[in-house]
C-alpha positions as CSV (number, residue, x, y, z in Angstrom):
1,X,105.4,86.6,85.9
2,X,104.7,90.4,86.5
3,X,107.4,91.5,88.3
4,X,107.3,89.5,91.5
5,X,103.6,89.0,91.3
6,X,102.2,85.4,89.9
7,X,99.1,86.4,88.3
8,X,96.3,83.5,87.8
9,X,94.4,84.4,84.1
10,X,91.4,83.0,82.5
11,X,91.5,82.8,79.2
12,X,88.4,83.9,76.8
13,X,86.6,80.9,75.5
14,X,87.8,81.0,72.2
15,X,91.4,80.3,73.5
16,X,92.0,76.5,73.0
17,X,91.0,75.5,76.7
18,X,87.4,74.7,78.4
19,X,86.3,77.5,80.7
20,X,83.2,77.4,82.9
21,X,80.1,79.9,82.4
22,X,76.7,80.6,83.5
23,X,74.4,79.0,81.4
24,X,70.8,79.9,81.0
25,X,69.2,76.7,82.3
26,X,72.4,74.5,83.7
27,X,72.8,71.0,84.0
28,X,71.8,68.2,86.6
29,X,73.3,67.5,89.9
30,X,76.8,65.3,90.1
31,X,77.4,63.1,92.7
32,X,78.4,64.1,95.3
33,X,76.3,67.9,95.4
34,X,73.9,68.0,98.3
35,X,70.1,68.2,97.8
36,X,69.4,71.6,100.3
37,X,71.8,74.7,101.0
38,X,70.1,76.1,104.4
39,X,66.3,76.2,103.4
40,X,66.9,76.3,99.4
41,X,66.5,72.9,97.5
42,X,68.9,72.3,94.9
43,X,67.3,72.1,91.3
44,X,70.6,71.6,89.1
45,X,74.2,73.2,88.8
46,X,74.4,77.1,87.0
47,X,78.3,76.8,86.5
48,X,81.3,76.9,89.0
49,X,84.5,79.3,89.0
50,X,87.4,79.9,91.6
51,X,84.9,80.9,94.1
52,X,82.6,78.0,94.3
53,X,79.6,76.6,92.7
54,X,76.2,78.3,91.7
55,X,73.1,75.8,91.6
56,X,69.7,77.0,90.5
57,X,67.6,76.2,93.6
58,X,63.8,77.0,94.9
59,X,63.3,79.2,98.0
60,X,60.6,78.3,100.5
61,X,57.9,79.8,98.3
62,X,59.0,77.5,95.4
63,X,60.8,80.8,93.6
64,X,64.1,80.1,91.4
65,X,66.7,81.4,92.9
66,X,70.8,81.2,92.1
67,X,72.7,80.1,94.9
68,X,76.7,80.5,95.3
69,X,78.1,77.5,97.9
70,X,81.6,78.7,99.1
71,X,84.5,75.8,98.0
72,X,85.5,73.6,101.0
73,X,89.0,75.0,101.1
74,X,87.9,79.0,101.7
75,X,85.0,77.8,104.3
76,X,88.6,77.5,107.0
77,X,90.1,80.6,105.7
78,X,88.6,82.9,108.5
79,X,90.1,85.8,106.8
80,X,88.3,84.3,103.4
81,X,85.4,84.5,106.0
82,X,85.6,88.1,107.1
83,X,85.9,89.5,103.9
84,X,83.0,87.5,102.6
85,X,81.0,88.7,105.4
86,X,82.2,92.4,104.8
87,X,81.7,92.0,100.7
88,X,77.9,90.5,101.3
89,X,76.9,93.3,103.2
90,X,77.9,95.6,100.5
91,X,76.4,94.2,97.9
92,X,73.2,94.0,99.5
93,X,73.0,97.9,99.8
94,X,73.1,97.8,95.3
95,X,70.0,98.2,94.1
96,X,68.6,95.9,91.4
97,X,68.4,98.0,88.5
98,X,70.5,96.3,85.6
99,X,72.1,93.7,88.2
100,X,70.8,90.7,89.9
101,X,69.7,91.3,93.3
102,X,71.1,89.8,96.3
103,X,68.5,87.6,98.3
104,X,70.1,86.2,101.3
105,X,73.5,84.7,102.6
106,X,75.1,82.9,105.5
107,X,78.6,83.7,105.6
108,X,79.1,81.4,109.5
109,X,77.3,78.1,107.3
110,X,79.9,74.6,106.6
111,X,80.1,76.4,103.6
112,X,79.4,79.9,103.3
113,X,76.8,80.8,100.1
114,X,75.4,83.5,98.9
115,X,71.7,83.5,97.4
116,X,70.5,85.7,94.5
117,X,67.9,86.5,91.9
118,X,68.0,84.2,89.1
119,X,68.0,85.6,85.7
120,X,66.5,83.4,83.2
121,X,68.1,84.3,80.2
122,X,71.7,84.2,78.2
123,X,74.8,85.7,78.6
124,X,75.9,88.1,76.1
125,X,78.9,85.9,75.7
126,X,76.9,83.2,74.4
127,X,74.5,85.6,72.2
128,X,77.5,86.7,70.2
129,X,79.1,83.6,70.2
130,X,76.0,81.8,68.8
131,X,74.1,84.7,66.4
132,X,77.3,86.8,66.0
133,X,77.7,90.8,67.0
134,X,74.7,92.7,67.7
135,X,73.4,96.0,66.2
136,X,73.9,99.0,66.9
137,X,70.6,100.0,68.5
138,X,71.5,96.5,70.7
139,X,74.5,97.7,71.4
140,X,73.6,100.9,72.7
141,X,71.0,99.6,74.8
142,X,73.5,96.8,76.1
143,X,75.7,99.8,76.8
144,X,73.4,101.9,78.6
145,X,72.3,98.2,80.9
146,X,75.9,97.9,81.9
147,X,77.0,101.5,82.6
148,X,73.5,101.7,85.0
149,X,74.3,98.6,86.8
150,X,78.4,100.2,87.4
151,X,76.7,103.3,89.0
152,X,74.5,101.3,91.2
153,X,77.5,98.8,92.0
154,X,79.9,102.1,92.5
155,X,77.5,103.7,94.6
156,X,77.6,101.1,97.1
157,X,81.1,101.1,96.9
158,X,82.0,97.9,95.1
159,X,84.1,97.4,92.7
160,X,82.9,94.3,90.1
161,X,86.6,92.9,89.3
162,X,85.6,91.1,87.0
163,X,83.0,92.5,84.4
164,X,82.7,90.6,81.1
165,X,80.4,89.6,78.7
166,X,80.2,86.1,80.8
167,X,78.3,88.2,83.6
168,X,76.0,90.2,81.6
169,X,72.9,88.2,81.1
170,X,70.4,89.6,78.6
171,X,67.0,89.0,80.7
172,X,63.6,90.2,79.1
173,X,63.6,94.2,79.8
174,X,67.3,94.9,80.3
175,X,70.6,93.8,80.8
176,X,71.9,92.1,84.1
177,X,75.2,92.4,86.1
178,X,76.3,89.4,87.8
179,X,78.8,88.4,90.6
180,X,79.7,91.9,91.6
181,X,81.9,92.9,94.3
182,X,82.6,89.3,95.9
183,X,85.6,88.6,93.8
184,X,86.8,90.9,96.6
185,X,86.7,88.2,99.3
186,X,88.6,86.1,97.1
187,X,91.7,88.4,95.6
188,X,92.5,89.6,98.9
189,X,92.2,86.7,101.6
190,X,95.7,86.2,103.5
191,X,96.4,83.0,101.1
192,X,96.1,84.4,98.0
193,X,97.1,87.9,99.0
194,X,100.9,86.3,99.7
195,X,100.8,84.6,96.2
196,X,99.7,88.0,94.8
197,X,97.0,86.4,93.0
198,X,94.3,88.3,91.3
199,X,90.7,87.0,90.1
200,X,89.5,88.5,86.8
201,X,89.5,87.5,82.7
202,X,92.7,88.6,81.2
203,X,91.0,90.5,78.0
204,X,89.1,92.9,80.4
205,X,91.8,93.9,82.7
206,X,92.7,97.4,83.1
207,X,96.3,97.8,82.4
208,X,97.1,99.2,86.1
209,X,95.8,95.7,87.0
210,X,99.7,94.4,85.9
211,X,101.4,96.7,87.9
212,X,102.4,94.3,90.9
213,X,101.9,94.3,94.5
214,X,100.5,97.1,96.3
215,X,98.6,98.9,92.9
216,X,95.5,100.7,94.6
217,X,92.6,99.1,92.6
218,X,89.5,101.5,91.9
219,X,86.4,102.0,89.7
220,X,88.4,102.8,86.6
221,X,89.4,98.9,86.7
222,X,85.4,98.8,86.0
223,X,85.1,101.1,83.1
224,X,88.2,99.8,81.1
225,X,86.1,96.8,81.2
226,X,83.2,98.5,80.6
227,X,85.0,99.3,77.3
228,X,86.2,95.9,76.7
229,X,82.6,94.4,76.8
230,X,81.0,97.0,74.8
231,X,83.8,96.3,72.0
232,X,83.2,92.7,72.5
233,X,79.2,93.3,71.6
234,X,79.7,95.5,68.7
235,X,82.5,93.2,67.1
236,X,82.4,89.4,68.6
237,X,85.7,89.7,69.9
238,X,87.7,91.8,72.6
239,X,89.7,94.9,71.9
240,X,92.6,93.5,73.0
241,X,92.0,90.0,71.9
242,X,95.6,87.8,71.0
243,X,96.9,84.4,70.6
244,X,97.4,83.7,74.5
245,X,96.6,85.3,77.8
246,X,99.9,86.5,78.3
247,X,99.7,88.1,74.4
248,X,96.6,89.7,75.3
249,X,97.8,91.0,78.7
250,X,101.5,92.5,76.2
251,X,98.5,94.0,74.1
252,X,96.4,95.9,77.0
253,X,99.4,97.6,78.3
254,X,101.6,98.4,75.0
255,X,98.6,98.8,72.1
256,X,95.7,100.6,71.2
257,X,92.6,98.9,71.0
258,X,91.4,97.2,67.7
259,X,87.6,98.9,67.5
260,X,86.5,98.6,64.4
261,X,82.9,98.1,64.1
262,X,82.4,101.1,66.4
263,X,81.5,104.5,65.6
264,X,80.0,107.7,66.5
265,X,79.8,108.9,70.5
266,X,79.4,105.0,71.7
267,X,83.3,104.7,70.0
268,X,84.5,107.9,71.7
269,X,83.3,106.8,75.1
270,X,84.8,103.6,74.5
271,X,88.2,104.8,73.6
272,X,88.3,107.1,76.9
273,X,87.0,103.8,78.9
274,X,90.2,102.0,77.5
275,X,92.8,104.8,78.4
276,X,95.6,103.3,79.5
277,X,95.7,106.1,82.1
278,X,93.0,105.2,84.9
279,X,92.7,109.1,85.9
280,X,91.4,109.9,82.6
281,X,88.4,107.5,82.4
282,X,85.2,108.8,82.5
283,X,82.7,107.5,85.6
284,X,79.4,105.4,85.5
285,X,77.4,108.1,86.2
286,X,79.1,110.5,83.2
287,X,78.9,107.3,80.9
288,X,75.3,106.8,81.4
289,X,74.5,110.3,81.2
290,X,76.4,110.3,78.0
291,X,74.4,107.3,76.6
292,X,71.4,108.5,77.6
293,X,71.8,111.7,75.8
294,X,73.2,109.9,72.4
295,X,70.9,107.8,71.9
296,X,68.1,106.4,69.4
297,X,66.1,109.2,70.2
298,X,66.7,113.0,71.1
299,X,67.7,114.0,74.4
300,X,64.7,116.5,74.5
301,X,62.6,113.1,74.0
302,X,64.1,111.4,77.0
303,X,63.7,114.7,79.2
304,X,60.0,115.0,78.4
305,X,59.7,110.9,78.9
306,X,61.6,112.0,82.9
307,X,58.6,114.7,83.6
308,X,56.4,111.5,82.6
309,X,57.7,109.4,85.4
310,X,58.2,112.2,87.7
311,X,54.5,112.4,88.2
312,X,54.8,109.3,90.4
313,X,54.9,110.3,93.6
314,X,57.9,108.0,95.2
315,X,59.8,109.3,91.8
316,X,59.4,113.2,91.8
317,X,62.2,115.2,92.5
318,X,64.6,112.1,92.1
319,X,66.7,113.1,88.8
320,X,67.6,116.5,90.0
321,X,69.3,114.3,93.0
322,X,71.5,112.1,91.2
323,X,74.3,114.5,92.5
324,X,73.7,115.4,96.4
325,X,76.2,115.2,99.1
326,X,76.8,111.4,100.4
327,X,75.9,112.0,103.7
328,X,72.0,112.4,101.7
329,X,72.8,110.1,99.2
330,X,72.7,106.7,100.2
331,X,69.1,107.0,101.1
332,X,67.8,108.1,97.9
333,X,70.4,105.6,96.1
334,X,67.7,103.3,94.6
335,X,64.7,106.2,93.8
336,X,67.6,108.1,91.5
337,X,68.9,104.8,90.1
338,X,65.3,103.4,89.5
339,X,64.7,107.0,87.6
340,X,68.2,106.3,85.6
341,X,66.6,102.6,84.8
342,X,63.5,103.6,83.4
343,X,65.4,106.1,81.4
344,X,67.4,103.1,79.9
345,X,64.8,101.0,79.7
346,X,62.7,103.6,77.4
347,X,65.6,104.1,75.4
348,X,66.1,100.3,74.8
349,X,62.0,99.8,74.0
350,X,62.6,103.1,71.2
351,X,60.7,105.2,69.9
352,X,57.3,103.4,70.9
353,X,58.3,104.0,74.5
354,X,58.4,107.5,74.1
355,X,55.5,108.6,72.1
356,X,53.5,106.5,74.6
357,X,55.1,108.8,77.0
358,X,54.1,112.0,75.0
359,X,50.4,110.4,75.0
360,X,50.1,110.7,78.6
361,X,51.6,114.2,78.8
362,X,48.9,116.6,78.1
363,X,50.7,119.5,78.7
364,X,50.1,119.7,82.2
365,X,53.3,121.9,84.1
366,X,55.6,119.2,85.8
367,X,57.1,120.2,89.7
368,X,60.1,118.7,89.0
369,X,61.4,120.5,92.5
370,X,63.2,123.2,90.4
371,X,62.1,125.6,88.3
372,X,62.8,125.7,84.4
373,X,65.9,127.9,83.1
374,X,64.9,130.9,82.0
375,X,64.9,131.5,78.1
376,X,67.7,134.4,79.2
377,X,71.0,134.0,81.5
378,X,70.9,137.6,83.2
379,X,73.8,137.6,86.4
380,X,72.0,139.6,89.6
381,X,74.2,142.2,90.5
382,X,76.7,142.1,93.3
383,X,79.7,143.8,94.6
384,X,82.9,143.3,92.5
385,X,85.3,141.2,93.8
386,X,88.0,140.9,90.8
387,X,87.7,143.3,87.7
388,X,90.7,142.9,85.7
389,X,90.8,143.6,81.1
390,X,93.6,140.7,81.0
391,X,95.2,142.9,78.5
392,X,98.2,144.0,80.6
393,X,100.1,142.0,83.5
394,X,99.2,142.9,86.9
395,X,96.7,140.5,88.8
396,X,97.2,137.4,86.5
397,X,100.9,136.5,86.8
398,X,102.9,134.2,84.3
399,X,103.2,130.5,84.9
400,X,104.3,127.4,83.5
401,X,104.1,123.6,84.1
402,X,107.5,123.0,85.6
403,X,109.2,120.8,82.7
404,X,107.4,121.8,79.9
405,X,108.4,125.4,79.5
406,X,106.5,125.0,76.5
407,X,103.2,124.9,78.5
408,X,102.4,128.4,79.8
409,X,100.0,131.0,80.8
410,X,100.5,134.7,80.5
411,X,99.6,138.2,79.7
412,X,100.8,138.8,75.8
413,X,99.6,140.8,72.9
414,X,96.3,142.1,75.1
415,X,95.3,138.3,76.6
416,X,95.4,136.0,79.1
417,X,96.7,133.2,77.1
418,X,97.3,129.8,78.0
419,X,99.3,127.2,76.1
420,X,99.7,123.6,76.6
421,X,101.9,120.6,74.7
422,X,100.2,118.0,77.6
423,X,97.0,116.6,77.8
424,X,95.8,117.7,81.0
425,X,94.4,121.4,82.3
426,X,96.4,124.8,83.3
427,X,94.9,127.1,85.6
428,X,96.6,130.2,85.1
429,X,97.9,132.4,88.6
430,X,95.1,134.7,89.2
431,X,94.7,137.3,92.5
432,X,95.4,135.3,95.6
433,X,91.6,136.2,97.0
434,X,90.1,133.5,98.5
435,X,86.1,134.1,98.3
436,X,83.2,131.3,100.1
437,X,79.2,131.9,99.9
438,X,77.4,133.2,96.4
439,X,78.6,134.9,94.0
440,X,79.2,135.4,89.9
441,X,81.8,134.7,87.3
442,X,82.0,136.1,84.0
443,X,84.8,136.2,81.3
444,X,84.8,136.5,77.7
445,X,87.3,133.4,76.1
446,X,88.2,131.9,72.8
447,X,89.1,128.6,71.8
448,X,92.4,128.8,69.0
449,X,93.3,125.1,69.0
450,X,90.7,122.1,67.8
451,X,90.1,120.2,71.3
452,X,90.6,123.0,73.6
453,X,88.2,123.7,76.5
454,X,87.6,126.5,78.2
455,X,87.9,126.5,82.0
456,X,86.6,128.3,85.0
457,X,87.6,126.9,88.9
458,X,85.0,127.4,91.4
459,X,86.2,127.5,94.9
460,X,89.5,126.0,93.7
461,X,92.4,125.0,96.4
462,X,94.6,122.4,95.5
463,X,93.1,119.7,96.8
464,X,89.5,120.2,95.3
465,X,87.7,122.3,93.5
466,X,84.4,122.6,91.1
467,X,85.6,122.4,86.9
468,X,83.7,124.2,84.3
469,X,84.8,123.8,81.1
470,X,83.0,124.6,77.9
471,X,84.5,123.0,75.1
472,X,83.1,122.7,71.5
473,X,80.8,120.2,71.9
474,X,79.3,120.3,75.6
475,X,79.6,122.2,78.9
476,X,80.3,120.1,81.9
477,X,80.9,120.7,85.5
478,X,82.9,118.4,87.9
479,X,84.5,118.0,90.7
480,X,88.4,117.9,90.4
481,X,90.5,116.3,93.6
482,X,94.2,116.9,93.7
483,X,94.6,118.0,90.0
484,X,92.3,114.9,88.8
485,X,88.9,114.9,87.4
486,X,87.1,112.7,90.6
487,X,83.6,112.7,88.5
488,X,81.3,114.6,85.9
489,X,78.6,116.5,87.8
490,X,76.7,117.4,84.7
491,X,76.9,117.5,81.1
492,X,75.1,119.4,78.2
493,X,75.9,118.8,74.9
494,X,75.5,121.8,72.7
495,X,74.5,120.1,69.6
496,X,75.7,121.5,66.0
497,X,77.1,124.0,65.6
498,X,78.6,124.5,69.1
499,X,81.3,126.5,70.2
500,X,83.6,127.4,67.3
501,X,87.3,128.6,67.5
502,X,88.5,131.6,67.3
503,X,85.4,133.4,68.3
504,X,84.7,135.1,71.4
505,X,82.1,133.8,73.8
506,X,81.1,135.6,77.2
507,X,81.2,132.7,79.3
508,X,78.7,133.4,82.6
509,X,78.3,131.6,86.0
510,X,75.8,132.1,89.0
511,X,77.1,130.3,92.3
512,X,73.8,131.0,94.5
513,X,72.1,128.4,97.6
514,X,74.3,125.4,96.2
515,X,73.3,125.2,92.7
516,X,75.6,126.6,89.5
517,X,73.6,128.3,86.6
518,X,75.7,128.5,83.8
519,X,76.0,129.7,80.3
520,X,77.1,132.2,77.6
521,X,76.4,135.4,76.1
522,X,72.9,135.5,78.1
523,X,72.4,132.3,76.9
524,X,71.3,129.7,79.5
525,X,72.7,126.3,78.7
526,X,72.2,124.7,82.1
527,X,72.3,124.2,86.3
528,X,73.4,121.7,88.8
529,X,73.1,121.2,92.5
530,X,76.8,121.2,94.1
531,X,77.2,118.2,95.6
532,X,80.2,117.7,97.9
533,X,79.8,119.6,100.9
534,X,83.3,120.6,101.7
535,X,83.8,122.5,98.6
536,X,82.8,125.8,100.2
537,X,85.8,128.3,99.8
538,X,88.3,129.3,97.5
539,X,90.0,131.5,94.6
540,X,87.8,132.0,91.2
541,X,90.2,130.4,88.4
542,X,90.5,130.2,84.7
543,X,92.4,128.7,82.5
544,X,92.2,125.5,79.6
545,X,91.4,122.3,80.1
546,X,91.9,119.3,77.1
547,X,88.5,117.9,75.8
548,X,87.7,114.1,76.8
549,X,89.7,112.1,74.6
550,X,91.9,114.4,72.7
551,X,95.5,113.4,72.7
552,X,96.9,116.3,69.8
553,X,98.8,119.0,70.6
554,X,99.0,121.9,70.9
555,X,95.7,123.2,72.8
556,X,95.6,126.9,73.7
557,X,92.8,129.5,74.8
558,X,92.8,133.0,75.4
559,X,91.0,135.4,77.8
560,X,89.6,138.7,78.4
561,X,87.5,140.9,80.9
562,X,87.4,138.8,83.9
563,X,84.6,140.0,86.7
564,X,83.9,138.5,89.6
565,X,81.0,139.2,91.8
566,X,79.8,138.2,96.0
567,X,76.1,138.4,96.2
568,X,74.7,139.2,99.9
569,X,73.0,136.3,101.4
């Protein structure tokens, strides 16, 4: 028991206790299964879980297909019903990059099913269970599968539930996701709702998934097990793994995770995957980007391998869009993720991939809808807005987080200086000027404790605002709702040496027709369209922001020369 709530667990395989799983071919029939669901004839069972059963079966046309029959005791649940019907609808709007497409369903049959593509190959459960943990350039590429099928499922507003290495099959060309979203139906039908039962597999459950009643589930329950499966590929068993269910549950919300085996960035996104705290896991979209940058082969590489399939007329113009406003999002969802999946699918055919790539660009000058940054950052000039040397009080007041008096920001010894014993950000109290439309930002900062990131606020109110931050390693921009970081808009790493502490950079931004040009000391380093509409107004901030991951105090940064510019429309 968890609290008041009865939770219903299933235990790994290794635990002393038969569990059901996909296999690649199945078995025959039993007695008792019937020959036809609606127009699909039964071929053999797949496997069977608290949902239902899943028989391979041929379509009309004589195609393999996977189909999902409903248990006889959900098919009278009418709420089961609804929910189904609601669930099926949203998984067909996921595109099938990295997940297995869904076909067709009948949620008013005897006994609603659901039909979808079927995969022909293993689980990754099995493949480390038979041939042990893969390598690292398998892992990777594993990682990269998974994290593209999240953004698709996330985009279409699903969350999986239940991600595990049982559900990722390893088909010829890329990693598939599996029985996403409908665990929905499921978890939260009026029966099993007043049992508080949950679906999922205890060693990939995000910790907030033990908090009871009422806990708000979102995507983060995704990534921690994005985490979890990644761990379980690079070192044949889960993070979290432990004698018993209810050991391994003690484990995710009281231990750190056992990941040795991994290393390098893959290990670093891992560990912020598995933070116990769900507002500080990265998103899909900032994991893939991630990947796809650390990869086998330099991001330059992949870049020049995107103008490649940008020549493609139904592609052009796509990757630039991975960010737009939803209300132009939805209809571009599977051009930008089919972009994202070739990407992947490069990176996971190697090096061969991409000097075929290089073969077929002859230097020919790519339209990729935006022009190139220029080889210098110069700000247009504008009429000032805020001028202040930080090196005396007056516009930028003193404040601290209210019970850490220890955490600060204020005017001393000729700086802005911010100080902070929490990981977290500060924005320090600047001129109450609320500005909208285009305009500039420039300040010069400096870094003086290891995992400290600089931070500029664009447009910032308390409920949302654009992040900059440029830390040591990478610059990236996101959007940040009610003091949280909602997602990672872009990301470019810096590459060695980076920023280093305790010398001055001129950090530079260009707000102008709802794109942000950033960089440092005339220095591009990058741009991104702005992508959420209602972020249109608000007070220029700066201040220090903790890098991903980084969980040692104390971090602090100091400023100088802050100048803010409008630009005329």
């Amino acid at each position: 028991m968890v609290g008041r709530q009865t939770v219903t667990l299933v235990a790994p395989a290794h635990y002393p206790r038969p569990v059901d799983h996909v296999t690649p071919r199945g078995g025959p029939l039993r007695a008792g299964d019937p020959s036809h669901i609606g127009p699909y004839a039964l071929a053999g069972r797949l496997g069977s879980g608290g949902m239902g059963v899943v028989y391979l079966a041929r379509d009309p046309a004589g195609r393999p297909v996977a189909v999902k029959v409903v248990h006889a005791e959900l098919a009278d649940d009418d709420e089961f019903r609804r929910r189904f019907r609601s669930e099926v609808e949203r998984a067909r709007q996921v595109p099938p990059f990295c997940t297995a497409a869904v076909l067709d369903a009948d949620p008013d049959a005897p006994r609603p099913y659901l039909v979808v593509e079927y995969v022909d190959g293993p689980s990754l459960f099995e493949v480390v269970r038979e041939r042990g943990p893969l390598t690292g350039s398998h892992v990777h590429s594993v990682a990269i599968g998974v994290a593209t099928a999240l953004v698709a499922i996330h985009d279409a507003g699903i969350i999986h539930r239940d991600l595990k290495p049982q559900n990722v099959l390893l088909a010829p060309g890329s990693p598939k996701v599996i029985d996403f979203g409908i665990a929905r139906a499921l978890e939260a039908t009026t029966e099993h709702t007043s049992t508080g039962r949950m679906v999922g597999t205890v060693a990939y459950m995000a910790p907030e998934r033990f908090g009871g009643t009422g806990v708000s589930l979102t995507q983060a329950a995704d990534i921690f097990a994005w985490g979890c499966v990644v761990a379980f590929a690079a070192t044949g068993h889960g993070p979290f793994d432990a004698d018993s269910p209810v050991a391994t549950a003690a484990r995710i919300l009281s231990q750190p995770p056992d990941l040795r085996g991994l290393d390098g960035t893959l290990r670093r996104l891992v560990e912020q995957a598995l933070s116990t705290d769900a507002s500080r896991r990265p998103t899909a979209k900032y994991l893939l980007d991630a990947l796809i940058g650390s990869g086998p082969q330099p991001v330059t590489e992949v870049l020049r391998a995107t103008e490649v399939l940008q020549r493609q007329p139904a592609l052009r113009g796509a990757v630039d869009r991975v960010h737009e406003p939803a209300r132009h999002r939805r209809g571009r969802r599977r051009v930008w993720i089919g972009v994202l999946a070739a990407l992947a699918t490069l990176l996971v055919l190697g090096a061969g991939a991409l000097a075929a790539a290089r073969v077929f660009d002859t230097g020919t000058t790519v339209d990729s809808g935006r022009p190139s940054p220029p080889a210098s950052f110069a700000l247009p000039e504008g009429k000032v807005f805020i001028a202040d040397t930080l090196t005396v009080g007056g516009q930028w007041n003193g404040t601290y987080v209210v019970g850490e008096e220890e955490s600060n920001c204020d005017v001393t010894d000729g700086a802005l200086r911010a100080h902070r014993v929490s990981p977290g950000f500060f924005t320090c109290s600047g001129p109450e000027k609320e500005l909208a439309g285009d305009h500039t930002i420039e300040v010069t900062g400096r870094i003086e404790e290891p995992g400290t990131c600089l931070g500029i606020w664009l447009y910032w109110q308390v409920a949302r605002s654009y992040q900059l931050t440029a830390c040591e390693d990478a610059f990236r921009l996101s959007v940040d709702r009610d003091g949280a970081i909602a997602y990672v808009v872009r990301e470019v790493e810096l590459g060695a040496p980076g920023l280093r502490r305790d010398t001055p950079i001129r950090l530079q931004v260009v707000v102008r027709d709802g794109v942000a040009r950033f960089g440092h000391d005339g220095v591009p380093v990058g741009e991104a369209a702005l992508p959420e509409a209602d972020i249109d107004r608000g007070r220029p901030m700066i201040g220090l922001v903790t890098a991903p991951g980084d969980e040692s105090p104390p971090w602090a940064a100091s400023f100088n020369d802050v100048e803010v510019r409008t630009l005329s429309p």
